[in-house]
C-alpha positions as CSV (number, residue, x, y, z in Angstrom):
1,X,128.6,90.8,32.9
2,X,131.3,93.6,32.7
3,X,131.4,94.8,36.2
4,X,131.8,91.3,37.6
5,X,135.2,91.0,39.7
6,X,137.9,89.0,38.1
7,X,138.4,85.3,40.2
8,X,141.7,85.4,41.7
9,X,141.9,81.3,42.8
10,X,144.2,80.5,45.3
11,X,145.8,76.7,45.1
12,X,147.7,74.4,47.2
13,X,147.1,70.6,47.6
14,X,145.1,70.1,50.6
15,X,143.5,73.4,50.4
16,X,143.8,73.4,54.3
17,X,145.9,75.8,55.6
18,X,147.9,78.2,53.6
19,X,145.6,78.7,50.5
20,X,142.9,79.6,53.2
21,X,145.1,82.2,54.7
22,X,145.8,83.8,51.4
23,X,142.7,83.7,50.6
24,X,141.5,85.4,54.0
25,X,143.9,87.8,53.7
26,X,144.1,88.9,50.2
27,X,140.1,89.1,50.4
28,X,140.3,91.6,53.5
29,X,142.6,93.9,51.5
30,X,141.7,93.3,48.0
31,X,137.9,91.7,48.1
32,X,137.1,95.3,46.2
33,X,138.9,94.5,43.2
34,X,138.5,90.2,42.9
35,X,136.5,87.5,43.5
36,X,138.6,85.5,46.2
37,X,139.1,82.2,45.9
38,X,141.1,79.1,47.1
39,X,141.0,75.2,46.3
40,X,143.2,72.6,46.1
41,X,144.5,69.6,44.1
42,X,143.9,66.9,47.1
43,X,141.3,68.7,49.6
44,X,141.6,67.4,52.8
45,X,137.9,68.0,53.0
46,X,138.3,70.5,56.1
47,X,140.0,74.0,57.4
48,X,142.7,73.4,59.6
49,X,141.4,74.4,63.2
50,X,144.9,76.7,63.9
51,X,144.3,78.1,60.5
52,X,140.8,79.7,61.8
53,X,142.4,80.5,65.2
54,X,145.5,82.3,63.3
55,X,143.2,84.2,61.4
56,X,140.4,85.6,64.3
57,X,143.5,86.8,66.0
58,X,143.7,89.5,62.9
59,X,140.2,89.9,63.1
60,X,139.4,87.7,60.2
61,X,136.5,85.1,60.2
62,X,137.5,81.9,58.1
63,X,135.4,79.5,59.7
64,X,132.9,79.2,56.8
65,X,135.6,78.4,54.4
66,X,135.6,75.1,53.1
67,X,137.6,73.1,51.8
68,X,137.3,72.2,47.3
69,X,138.9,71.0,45.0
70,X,140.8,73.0,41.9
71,X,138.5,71.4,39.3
72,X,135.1,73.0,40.7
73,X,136.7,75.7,38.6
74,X,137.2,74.7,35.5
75,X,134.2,75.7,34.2
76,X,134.5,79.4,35.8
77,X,136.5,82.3,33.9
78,X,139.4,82.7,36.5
79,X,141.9,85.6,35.6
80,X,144.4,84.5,37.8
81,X,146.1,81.3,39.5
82,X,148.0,81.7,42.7
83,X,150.2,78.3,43.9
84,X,151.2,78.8,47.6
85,X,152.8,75.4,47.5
86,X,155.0,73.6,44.6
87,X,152.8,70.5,44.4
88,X,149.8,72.9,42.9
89,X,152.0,74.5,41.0
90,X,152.9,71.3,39.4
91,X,149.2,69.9,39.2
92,X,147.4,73.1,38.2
93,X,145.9,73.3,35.1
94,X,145.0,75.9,33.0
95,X,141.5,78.0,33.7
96,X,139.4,79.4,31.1
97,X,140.0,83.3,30.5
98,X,143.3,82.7,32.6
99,X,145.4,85.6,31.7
100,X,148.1,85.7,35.4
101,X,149.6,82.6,37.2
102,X,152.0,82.9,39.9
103,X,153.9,80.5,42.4
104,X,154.8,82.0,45.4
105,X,155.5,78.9,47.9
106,X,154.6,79.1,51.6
107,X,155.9,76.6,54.4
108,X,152.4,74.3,55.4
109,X,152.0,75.2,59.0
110,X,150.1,71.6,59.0
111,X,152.9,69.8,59.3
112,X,153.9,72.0,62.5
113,X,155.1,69.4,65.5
114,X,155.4,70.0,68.8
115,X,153.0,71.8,71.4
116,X,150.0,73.5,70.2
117,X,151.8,76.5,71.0
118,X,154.4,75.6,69.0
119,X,152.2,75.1,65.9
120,X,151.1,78.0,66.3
121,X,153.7,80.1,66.5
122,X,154.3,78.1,62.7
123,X,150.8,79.3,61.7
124,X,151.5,82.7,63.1
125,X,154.5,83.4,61.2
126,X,153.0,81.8,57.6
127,X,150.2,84.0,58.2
128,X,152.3,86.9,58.4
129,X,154.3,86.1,55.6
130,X,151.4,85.8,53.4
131,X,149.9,88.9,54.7
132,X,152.9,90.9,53.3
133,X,153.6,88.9,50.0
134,X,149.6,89.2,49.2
135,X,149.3,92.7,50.4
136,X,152.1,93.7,47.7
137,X,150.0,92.0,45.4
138,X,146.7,93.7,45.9
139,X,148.7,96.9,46.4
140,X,150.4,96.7,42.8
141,X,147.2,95.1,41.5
142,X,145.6,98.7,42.2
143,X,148.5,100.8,41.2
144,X,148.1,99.2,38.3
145,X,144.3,100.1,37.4
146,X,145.1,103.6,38.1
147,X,147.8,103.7,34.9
């Protein structure tokens, strides 16, 4: 179908936290141009709790996420890979039509210790940092389509 978005997958191993923010985040502000997706090498099988709650404080609903693993996609055309943590990287394979692969390695706010306002303030300032590295993205994804 030639109108269909291209997949942009988003990988990291638990496919938890960070890969679920990208995700979030890169779909707010680029969802018109790609099919936004995440996975990850060893799901956890769930989305961190503080990764929802960092997320509806930016007005973005990720509580229907859930958590899969990178080879549900092998059998879907995915133009491009995104590792947000070096142990995808290293795992990921290669998807078919896969033309873009970047690694761009976030701290896991999982592993956060101390109050829950402490963790928090860890998932608070990933988010954040994703929000500007994936907004760049999108940003130069669409300068790009107007060349």
């Amino acid at each position: 179908m030639p109108d269909q978005k291209p997949t942009v997958l988003i990988l990291c191993t638990g496919n938890s936290c960070r890969s679920h923010l990208a995700e979030g985040l890169l779909r707010l502000v680029a969802g018109d141009l790609f099919d936004v997706q995440s996975a990850g090498s060893k799901p956890t099988g769930y989305v961190h709790p503080f990764a929802i709650r960092a997320m509806a404080e930016i007005g973005i609903d990720i509580s229907a996420h859930r958590s899969k693993h990178m080879n549900d996609f092998l059998g879907q055309k995915v133009e491009t890979v995104i590792t947000v943590c070096g142990n995808a990287d290293q795992a990921c394979p290669i998807y078919p039509g896969q033309v873009n692969r970047h690694h761009w390695p976030f701290d896991d706010p999982a592993h956060a210790t101390g109050t829950d306002d402490d963790k928090m303030a860890v998932f608070r300032r990933v988010r954040e940092e994703i929000r500007v590295v994936f907004s760049a993205y999108a940003d130069g994804r669409r300068d790009a389509l107007k060349k």
